[in-house]
mmJSON file of the N, C-alpha and C atoms, coordinates in Angstrom:
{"data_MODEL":{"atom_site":{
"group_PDB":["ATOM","ATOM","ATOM","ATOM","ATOM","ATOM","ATOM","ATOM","ATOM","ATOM","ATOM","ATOM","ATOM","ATOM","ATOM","ATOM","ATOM","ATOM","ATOM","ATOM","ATOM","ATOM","ATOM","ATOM","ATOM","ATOM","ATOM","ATOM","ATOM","ATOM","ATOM","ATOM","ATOM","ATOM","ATOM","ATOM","ATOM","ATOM","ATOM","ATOM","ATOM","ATOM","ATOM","ATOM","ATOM","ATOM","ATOM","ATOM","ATOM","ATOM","ATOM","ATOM","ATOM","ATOM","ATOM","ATOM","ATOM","ATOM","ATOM","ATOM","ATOM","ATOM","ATOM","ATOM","ATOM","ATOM","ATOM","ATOM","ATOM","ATOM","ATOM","ATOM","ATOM","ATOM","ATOM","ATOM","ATOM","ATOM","ATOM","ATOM","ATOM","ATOM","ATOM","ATOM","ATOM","ATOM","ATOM","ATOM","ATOM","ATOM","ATOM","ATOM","ATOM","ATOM","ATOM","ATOM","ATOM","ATOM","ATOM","ATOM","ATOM","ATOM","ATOM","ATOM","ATOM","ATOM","ATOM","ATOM","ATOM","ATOM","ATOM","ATOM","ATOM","ATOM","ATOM","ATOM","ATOM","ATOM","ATOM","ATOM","ATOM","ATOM","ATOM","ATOM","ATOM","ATOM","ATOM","ATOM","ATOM","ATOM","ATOM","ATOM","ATOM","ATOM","ATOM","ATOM","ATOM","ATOM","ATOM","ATOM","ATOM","ATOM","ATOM","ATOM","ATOM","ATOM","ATOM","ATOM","ATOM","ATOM","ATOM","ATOM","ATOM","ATOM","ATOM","ATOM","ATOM","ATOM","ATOM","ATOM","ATOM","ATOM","ATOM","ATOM","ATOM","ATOM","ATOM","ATOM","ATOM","ATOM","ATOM","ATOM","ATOM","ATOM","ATOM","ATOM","ATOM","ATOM","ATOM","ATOM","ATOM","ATOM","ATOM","ATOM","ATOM","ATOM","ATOM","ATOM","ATOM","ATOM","ATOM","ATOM","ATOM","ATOM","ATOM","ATOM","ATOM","ATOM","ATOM","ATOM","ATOM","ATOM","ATOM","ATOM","ATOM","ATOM","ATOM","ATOM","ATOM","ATOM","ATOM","ATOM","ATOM","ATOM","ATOM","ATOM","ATOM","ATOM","ATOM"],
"id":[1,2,3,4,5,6,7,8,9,10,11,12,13,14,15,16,17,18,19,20,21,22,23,24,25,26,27,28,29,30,31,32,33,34,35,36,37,38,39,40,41,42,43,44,45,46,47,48,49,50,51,52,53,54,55,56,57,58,59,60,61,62,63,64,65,66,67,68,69,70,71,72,73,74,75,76,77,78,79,80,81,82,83,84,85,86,87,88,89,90,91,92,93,94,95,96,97,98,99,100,101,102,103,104,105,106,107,108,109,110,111,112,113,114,115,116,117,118,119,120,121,122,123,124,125,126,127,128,129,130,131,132,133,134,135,136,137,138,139,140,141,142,143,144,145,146,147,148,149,150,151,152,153,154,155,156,157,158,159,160,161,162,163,164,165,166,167,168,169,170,171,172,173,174,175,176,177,178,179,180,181,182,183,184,185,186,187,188,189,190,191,192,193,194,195,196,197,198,199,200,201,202,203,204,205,206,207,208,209,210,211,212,213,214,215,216,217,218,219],
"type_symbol":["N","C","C","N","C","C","N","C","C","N","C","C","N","C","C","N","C","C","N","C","C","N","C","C","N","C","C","N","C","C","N","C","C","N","C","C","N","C","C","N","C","C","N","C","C","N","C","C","N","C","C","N","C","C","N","C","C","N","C","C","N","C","C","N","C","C","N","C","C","N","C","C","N","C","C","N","C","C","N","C","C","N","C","C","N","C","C","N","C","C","N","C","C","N","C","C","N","C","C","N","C","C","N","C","C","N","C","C","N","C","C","N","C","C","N","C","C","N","C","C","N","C","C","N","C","C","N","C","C","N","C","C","N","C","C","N","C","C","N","C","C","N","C","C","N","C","C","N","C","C","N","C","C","N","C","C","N","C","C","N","C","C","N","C","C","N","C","C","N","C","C","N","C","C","N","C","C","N","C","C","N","C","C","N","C","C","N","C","C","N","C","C","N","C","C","N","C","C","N","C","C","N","C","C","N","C","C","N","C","C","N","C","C","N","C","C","N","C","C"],
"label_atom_id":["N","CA","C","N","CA","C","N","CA","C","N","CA","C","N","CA","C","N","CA","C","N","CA","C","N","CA","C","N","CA","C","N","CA","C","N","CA","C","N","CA","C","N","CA","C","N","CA","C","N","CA","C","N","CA","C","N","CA","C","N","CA","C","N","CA","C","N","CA","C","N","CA","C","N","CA","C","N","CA","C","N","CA","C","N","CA","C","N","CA","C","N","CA","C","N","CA","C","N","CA","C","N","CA","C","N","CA","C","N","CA","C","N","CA","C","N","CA","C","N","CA","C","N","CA","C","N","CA","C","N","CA","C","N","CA","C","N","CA","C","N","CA","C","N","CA","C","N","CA","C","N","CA","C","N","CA","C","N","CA","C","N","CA","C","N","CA","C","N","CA","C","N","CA","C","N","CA","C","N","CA","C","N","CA","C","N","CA","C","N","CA","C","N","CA","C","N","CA","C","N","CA","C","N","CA","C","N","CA","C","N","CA","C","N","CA","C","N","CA","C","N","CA","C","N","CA","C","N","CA","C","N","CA","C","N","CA","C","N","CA","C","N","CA","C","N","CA","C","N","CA","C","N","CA","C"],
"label_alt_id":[null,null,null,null,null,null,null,null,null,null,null,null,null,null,null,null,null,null,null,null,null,null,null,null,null,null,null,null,null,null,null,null,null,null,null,null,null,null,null,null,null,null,null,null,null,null,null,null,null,null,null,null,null,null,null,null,null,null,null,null,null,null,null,null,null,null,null,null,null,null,null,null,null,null,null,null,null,null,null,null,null,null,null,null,null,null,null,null,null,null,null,null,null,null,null,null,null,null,null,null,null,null,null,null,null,null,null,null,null,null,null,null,null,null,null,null,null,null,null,null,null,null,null,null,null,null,null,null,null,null,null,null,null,null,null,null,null,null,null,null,null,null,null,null,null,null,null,null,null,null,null,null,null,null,null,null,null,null,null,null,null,null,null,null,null,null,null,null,null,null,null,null,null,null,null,null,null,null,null,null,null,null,null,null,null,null,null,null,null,null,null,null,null,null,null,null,null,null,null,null,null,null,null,null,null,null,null,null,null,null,null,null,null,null,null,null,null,null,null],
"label_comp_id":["UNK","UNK","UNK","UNK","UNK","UNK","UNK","UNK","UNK","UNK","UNK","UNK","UNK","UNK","UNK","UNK","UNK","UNK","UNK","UNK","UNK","UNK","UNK","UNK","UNK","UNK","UNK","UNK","UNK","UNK","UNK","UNK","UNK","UNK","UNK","UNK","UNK","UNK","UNK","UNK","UNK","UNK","UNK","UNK","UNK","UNK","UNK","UNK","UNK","UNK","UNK","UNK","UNK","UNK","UNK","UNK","UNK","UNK","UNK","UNK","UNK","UNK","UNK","UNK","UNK","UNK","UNK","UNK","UNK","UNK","UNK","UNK","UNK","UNK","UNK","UNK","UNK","UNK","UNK","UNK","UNK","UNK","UNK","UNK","UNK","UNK","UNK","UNK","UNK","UNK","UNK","UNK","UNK","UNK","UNK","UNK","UNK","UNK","UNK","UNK","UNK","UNK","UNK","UNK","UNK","UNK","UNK","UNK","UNK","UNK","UNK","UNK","UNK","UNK","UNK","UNK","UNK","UNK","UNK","UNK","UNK","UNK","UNK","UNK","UNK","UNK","UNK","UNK","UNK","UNK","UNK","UNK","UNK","UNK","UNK","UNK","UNK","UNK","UNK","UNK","UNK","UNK","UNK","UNK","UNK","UNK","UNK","UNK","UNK","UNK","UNK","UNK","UNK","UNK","UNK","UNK","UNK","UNK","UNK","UNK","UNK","UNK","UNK","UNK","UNK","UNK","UNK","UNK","UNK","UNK","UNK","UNK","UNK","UNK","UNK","UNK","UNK","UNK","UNK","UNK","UNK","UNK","UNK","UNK","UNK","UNK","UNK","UNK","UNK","UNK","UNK","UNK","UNK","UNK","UNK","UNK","UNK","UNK","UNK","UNK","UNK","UNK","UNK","UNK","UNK","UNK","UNK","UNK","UNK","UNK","UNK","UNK","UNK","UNK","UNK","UNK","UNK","UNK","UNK"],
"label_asym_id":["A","A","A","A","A","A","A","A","A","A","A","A","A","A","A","A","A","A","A","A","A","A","A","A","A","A","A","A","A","A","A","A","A","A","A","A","A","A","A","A","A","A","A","A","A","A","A","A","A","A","A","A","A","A","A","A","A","A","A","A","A","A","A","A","A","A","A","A","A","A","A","A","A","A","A","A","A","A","A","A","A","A","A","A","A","A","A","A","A","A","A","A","A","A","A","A","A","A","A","A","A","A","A","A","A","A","A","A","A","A","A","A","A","A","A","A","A","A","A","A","A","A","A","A","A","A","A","A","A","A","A","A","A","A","A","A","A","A","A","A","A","A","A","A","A","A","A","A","A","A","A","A","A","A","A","A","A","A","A","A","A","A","A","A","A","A","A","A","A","A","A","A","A","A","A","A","A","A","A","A","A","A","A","A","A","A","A","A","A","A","A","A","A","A","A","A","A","A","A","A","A","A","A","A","A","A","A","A","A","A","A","A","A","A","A","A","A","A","A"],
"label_entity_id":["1","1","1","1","1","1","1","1","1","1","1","1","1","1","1","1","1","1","1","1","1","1","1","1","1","1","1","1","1","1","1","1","1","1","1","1","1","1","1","1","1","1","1","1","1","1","1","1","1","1","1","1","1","1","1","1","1","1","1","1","1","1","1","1","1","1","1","1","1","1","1","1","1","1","1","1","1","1","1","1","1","1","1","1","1","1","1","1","1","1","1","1","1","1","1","1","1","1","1","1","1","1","1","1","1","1","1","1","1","1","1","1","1","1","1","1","1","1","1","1","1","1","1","1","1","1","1","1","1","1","1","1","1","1","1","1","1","1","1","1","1","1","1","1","1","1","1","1","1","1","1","1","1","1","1","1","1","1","1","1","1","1","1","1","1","1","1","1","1","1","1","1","1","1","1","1","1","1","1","1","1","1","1","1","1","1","1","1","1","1","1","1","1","1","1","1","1","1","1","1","1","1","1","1","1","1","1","1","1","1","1","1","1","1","1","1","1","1","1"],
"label_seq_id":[1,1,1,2,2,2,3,3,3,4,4,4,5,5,5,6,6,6,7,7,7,8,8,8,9,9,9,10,10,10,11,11,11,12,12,12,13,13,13,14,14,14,15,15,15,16,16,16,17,17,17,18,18,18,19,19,19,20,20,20,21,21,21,22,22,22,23,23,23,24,24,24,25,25,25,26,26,26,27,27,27,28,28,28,29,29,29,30,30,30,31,31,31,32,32,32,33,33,33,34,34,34,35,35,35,36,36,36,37,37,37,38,38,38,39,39,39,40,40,40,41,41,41,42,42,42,43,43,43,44,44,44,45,45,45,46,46,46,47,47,47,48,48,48,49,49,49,50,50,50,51,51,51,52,52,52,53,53,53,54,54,54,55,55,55,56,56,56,57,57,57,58,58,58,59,59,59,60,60,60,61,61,61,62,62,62,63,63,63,64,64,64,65,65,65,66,66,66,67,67,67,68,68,68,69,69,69,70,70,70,71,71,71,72,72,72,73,73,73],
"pdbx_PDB_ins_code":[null,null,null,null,null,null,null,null,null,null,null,null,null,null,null,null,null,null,null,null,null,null,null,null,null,null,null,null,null,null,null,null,null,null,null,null,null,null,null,null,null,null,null,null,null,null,null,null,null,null,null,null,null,null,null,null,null,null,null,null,null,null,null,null,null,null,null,null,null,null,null,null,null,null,null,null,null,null,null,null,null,null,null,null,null,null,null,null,null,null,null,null,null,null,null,null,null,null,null,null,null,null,null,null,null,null,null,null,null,null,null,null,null,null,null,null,null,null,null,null,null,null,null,null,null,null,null,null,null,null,null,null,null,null,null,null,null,null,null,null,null,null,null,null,null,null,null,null,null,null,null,null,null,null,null,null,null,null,null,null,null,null,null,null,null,null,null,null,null,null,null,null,null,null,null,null,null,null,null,null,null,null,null,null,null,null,null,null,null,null,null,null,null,null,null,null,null,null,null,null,null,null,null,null,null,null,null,null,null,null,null,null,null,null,null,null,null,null,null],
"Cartn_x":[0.847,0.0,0.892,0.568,1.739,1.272,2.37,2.314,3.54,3.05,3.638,4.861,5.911,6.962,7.409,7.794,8.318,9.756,10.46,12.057,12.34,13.55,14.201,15.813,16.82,18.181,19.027,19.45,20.463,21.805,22.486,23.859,25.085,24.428,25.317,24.547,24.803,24.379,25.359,25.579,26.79,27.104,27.919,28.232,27.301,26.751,25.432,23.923,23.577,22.399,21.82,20.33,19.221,18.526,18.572,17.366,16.086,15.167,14.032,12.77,12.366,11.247,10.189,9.135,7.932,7.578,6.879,6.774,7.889,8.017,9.091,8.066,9.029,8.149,9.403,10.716,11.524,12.771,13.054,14.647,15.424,16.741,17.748,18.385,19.816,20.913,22.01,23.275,23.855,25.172,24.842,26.813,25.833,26.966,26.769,27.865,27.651,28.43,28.28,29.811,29.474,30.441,29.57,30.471,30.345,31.794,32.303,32.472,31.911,32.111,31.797,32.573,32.272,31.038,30.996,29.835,29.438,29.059,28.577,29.16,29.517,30.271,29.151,28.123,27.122,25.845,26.532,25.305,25.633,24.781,24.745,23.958,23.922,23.038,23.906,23.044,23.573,24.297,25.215,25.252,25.045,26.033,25.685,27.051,26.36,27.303,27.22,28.447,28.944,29.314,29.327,30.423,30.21,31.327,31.701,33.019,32.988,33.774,34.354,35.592,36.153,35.254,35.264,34.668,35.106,34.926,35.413,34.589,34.914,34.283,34.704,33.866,34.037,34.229,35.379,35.067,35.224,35.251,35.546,34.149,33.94,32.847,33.076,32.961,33.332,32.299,31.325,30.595,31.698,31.729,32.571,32.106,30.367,29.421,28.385,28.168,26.873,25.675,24.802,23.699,24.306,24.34,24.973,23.166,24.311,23.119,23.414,23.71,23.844,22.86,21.233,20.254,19.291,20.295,19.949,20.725,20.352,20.577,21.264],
"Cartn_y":[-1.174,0.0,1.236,2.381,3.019,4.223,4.766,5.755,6.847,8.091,9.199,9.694,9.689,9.952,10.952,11.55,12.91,12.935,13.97,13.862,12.514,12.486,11.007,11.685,11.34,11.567,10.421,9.855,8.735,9.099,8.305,9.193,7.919,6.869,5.877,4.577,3.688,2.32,1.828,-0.037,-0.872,-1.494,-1.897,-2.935,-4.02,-4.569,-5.39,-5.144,-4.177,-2.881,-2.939,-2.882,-2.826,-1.311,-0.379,0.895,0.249,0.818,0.612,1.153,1.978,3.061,2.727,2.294,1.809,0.138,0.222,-1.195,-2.648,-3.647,-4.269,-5.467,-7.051,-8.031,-8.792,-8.671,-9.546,-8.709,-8.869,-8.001,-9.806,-9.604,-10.679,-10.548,-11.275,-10.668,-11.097,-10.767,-11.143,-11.572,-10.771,-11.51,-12.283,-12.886,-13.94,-14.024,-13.741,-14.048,-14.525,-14.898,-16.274,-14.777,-15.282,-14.256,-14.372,-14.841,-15.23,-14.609,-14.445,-13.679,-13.857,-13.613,-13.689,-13.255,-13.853,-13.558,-12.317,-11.301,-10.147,-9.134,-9.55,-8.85,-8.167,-8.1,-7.481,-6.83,-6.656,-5.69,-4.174,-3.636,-1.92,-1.195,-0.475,0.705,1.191,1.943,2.923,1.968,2.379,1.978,0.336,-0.072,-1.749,-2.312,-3.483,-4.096,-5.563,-6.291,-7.65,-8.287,-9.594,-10.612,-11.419,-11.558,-12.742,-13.902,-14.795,-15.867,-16.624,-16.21,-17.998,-17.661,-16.362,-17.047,-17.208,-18.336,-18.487,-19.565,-18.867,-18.972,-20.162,-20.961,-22.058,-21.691,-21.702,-21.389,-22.604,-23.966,-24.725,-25.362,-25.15,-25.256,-26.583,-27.754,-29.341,-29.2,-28.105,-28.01,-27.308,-28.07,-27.049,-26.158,-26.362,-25.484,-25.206,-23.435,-23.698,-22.939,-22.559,-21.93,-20.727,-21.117,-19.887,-19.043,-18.314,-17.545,-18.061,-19.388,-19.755,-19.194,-18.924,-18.678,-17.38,-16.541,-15.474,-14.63,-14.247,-13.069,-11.905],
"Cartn_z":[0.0,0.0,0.0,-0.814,-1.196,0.074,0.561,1.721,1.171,1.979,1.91,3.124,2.374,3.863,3.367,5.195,5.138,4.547,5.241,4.642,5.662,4.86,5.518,5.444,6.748,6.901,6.74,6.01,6.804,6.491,7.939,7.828,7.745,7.498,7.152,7.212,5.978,6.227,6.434,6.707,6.749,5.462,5.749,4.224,4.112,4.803,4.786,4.997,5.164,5.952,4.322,4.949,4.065,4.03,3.574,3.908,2.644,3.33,2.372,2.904,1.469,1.813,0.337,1.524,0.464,0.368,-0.536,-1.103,-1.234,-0.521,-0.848,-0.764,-1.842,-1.998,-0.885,-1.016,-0.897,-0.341,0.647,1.646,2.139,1.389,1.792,1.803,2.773,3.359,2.227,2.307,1.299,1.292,3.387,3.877,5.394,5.482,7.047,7.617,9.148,10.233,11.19,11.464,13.055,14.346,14.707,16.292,17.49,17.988,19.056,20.457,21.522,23.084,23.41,24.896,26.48,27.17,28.847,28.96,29.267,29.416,29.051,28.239,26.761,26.243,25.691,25.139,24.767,25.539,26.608,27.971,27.621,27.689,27.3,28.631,28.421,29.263,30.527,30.925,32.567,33.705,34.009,35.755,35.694,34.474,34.388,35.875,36.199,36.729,36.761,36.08,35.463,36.095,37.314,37.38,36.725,36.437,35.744,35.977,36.676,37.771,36.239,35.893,35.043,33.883,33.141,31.865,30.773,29.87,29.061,27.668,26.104,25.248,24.411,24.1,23.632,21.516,21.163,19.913,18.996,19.394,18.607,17.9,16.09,15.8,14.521,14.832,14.508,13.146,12.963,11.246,10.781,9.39,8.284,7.77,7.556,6.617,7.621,7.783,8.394,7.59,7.983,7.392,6.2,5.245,4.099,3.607,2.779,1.68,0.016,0.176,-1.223,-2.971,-2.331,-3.274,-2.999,-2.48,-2.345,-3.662,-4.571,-5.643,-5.287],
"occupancy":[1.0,1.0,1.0,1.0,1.0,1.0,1.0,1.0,1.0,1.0,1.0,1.0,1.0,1.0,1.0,1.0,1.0,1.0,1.0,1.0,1.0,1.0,1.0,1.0,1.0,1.0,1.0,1.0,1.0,1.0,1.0,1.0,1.0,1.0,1.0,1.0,1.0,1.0,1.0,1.0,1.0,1.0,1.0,1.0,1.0,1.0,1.0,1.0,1.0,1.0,1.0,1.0,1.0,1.0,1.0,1.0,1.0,1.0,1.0,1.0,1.0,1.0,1.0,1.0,1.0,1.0,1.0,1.0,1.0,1.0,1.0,1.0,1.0,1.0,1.0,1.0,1.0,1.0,1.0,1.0,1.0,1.0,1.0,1.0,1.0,1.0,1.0,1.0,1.0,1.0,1.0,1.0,1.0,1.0,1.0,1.0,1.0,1.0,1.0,1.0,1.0,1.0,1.0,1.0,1.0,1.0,1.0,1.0,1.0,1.0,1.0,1.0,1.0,1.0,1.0,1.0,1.0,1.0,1.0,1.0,1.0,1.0,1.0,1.0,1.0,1.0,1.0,1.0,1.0,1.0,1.0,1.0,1.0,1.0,1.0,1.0,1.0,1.0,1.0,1.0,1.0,1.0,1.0,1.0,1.0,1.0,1.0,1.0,1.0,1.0,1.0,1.0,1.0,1.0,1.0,1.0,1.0,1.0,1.0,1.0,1.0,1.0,1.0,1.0,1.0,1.0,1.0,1.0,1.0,1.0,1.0,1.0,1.0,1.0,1.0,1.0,1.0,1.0,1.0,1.0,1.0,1.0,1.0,1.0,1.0,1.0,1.0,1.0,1.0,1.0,1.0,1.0,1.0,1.0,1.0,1.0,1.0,1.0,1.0,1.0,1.0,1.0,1.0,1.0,1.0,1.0,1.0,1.0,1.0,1.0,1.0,1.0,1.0,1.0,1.0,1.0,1.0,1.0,1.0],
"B_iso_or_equiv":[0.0,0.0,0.0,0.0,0.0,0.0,0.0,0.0,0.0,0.0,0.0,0.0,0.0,0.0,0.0,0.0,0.0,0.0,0.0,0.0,0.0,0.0,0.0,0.0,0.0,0.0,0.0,0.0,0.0,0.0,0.0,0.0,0.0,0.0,0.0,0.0,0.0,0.0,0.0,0.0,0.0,0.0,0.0,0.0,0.0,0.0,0.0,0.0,0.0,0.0,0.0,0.0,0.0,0.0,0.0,0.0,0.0,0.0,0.0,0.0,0.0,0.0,0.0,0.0,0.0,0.0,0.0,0.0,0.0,0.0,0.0,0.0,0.0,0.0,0.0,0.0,0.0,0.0,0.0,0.0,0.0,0.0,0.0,0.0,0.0,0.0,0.0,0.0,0.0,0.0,0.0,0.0,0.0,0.0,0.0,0.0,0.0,0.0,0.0,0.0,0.0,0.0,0.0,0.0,0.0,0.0,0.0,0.0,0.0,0.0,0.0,0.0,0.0,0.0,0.0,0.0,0.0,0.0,0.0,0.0,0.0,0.0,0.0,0.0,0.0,0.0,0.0,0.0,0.0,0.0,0.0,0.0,0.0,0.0,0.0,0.0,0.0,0.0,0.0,0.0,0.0,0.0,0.0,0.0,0.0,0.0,0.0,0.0,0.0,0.0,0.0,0.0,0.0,0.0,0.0,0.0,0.0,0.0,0.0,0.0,0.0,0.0,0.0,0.0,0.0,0.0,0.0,0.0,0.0,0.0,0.0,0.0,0.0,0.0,0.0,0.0,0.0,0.0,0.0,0.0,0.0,0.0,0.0,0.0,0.0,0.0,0.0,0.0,0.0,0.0,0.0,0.0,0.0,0.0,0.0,0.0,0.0,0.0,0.0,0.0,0.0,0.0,0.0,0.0,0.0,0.0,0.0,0.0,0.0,0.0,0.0,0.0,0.0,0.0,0.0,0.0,0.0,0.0,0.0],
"pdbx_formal_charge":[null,null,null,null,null,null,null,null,null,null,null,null,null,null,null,null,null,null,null,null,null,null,null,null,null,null,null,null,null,null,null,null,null,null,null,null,null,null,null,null,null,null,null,null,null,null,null,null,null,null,null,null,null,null,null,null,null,null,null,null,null,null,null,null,null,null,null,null,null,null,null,null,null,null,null,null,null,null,null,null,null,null,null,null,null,null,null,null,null,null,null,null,null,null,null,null,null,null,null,null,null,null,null,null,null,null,null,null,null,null,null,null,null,null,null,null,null,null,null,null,null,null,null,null,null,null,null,null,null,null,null,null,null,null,null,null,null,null,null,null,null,null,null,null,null,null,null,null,null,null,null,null,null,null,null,null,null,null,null,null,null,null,null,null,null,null,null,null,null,null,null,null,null,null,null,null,null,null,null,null,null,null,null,null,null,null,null,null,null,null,null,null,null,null,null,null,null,null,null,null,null,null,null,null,null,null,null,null,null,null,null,null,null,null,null,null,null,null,null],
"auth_seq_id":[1,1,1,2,2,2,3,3,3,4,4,4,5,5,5,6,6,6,7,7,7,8,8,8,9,9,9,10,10,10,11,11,11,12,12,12,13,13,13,14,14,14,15,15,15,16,16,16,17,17,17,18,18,18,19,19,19,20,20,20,21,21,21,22,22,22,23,23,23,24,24,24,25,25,25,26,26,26,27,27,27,28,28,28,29,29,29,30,30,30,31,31,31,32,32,32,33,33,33,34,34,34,35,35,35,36,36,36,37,37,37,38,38,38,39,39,39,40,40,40,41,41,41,42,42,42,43,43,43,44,44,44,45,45,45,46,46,46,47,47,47,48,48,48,49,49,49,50,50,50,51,51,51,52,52,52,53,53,53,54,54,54,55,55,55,56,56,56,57,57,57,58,58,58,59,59,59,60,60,60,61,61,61,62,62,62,63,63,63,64,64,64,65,65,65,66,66,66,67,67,67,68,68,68,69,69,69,70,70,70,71,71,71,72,72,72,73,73,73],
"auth_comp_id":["UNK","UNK","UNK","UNK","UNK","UNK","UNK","UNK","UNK","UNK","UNK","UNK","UNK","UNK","UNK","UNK","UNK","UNK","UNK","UNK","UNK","UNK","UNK","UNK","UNK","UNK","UNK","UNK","UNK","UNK","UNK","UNK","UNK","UNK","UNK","UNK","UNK","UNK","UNK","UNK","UNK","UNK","UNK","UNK","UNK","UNK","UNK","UNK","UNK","UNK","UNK","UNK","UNK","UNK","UNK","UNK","UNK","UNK","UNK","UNK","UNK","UNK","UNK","UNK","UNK","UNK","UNK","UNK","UNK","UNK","UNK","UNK","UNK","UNK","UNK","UNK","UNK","UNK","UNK","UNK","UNK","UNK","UNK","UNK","UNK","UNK","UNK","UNK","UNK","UNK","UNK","UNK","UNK","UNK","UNK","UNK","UNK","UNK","UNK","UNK","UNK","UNK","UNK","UNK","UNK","UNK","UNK","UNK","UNK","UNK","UNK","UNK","UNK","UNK","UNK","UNK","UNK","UNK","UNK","UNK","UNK","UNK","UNK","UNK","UNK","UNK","UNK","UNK","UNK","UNK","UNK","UNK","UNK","UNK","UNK","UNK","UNK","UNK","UNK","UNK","UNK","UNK","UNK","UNK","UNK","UNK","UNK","UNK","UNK","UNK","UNK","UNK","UNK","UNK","UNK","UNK","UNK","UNK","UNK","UNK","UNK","UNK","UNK","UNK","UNK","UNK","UNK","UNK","UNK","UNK","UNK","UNK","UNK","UNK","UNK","UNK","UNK","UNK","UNK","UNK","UNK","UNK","UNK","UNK","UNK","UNK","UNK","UNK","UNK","UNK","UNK","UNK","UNK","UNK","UNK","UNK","UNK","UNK","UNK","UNK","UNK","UNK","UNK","UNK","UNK","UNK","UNK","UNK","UNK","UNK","UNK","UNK","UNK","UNK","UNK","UNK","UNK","UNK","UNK"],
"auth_asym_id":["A","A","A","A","A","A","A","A","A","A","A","A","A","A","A","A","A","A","A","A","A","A","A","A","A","A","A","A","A","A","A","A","A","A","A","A","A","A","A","A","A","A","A","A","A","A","A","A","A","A","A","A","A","A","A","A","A","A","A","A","A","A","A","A","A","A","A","A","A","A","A","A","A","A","A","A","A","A","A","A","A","A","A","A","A","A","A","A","A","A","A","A","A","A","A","A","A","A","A","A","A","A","A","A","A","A","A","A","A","A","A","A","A","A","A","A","A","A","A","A","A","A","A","A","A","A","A","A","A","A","A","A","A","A","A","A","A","A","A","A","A","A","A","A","A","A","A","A","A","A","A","A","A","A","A","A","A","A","A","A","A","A","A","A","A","A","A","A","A","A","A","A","A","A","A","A","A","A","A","A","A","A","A","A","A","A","A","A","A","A","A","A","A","A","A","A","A","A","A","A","A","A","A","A","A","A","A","A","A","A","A","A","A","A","A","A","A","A","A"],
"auth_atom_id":["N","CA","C","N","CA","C","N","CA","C","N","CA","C","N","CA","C","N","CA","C","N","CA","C","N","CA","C","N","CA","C","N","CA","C","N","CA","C","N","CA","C","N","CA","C","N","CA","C","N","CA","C","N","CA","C","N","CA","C","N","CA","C","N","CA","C","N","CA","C","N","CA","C","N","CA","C","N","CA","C","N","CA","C","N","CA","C","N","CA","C","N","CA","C","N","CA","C","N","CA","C","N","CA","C","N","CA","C","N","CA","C","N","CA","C","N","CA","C","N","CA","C","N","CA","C","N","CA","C","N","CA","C","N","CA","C","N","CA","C","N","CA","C","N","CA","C","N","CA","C","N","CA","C","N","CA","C","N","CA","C","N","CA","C","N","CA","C","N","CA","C","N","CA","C","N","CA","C","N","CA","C","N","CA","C","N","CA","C","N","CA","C","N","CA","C","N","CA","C","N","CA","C","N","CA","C","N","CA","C","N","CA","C","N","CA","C","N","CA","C","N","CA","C","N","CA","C","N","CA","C","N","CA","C","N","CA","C","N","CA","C","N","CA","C","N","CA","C","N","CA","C","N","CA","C"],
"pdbx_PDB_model_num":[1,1,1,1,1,1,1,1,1,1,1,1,1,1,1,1,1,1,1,1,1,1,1,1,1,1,1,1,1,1,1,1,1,1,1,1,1,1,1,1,1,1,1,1,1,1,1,1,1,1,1,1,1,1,1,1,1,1,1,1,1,1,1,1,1,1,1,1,1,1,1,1,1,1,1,1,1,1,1,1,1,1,1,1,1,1,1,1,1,1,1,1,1,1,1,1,1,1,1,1,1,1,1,1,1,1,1,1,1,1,1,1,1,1,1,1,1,1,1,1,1,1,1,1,1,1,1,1,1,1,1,1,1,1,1,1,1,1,1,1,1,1,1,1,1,1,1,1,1,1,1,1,1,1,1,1,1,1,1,1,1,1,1,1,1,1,1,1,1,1,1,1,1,1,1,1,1,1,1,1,1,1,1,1,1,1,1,1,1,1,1,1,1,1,1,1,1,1,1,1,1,1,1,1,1,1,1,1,1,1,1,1,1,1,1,1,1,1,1]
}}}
């Protein structure tokens, strides 16, 4: 359904980042990643506070192939 947008700013996409304004049938990714960390390596906000006793990340991954984007265009 077609809609009316105001101004739009963007001040950076990524090398993998989708923008899209309007109508879309089909949005697919076109890179893939595996990513590896500790335990609260990804906590954000105010006045955080972490223990963390002995931690440690298991990176050994015994698949050779995992979920690709083989038939994505």
């Amino acid at each position: 359904m077609p809609a009316i947008v105001g101004a739009v700013q963007v001040i950076s996409i990524g090398s993998s980042g989708v923008f899209n304004i309007g109508d879309v049938y089909k949005i697919m990714p076109v890179s893939t990643a595996k990513t590896f960390s500790g335990a609260g390596s990804f906590n954000t906000g105010d006045s955080m506070q972490v223990y963390n006793n002995q931690s440690s990340t298991n990176t050994f991954d015994q698949d050779s192939v995992d979920q690709g984007n083989y038939f994505n265009a």
